[in-house]
C-alpha positions as CSV (number, residue, x, y, z in Angstrom):
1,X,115.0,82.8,100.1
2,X,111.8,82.6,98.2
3,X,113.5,81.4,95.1
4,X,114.8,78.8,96.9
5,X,111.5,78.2,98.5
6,X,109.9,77.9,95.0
7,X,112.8,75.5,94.2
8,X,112.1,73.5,96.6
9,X,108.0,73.5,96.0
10,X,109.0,72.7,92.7
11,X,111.1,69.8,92.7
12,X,109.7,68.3,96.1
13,X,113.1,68.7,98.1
14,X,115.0,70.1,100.8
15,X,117.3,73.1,101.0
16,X,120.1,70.8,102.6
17,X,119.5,68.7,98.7
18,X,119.8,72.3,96.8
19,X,122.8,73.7,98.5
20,X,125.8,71.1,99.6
21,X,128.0,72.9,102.5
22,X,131.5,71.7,103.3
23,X,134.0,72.9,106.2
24,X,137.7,72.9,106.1
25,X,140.1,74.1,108.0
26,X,141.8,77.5,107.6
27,X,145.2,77.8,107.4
28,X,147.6,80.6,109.1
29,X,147.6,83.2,106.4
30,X,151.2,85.5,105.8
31,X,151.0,88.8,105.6
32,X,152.6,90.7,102.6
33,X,156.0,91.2,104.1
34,X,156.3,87.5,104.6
35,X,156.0,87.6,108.3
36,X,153.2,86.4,110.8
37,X,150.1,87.9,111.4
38,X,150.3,90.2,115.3
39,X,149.8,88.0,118.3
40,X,146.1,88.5,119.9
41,X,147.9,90.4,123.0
42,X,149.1,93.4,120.7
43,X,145.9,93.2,119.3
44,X,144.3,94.8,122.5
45,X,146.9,97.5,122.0
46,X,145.8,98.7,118.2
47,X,142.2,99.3,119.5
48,X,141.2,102.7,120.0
49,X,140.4,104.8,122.6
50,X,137.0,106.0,123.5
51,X,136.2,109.8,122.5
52,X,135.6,112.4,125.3
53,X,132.6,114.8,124.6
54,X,133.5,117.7,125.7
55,X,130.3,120.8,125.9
56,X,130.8,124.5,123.7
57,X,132.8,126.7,125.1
């Protein structure tokens, strides 16, 4: 960030005239056997469990 501060000093500009952002939309990616990626509702099920504590015995 302070390089780009300098930059800026420098050559009398703006970060948005330094860096030029685009968006695009992301497409569905495969997985390597070809197939889709999991459905959010098994997602939930691949989540793990919460550990129990248990005291020395």
């Amino acid at each position: 960030m302070q390089v780009i501060a300098a930059l800026c000093d420098i050559l009398s500009c703006t970060p948005a005239d330094l860096v030029a952002t685009t968006a695009e939309n992301a497409g569905v990616r495969k997985t390597a056997t070809g197939d889709l990626p999991t459905s959010p509702s098994n997602v939930a099920k691949l989540r793990p469990r919460a550990a129990r504590i248990l005291p020395d015995a």
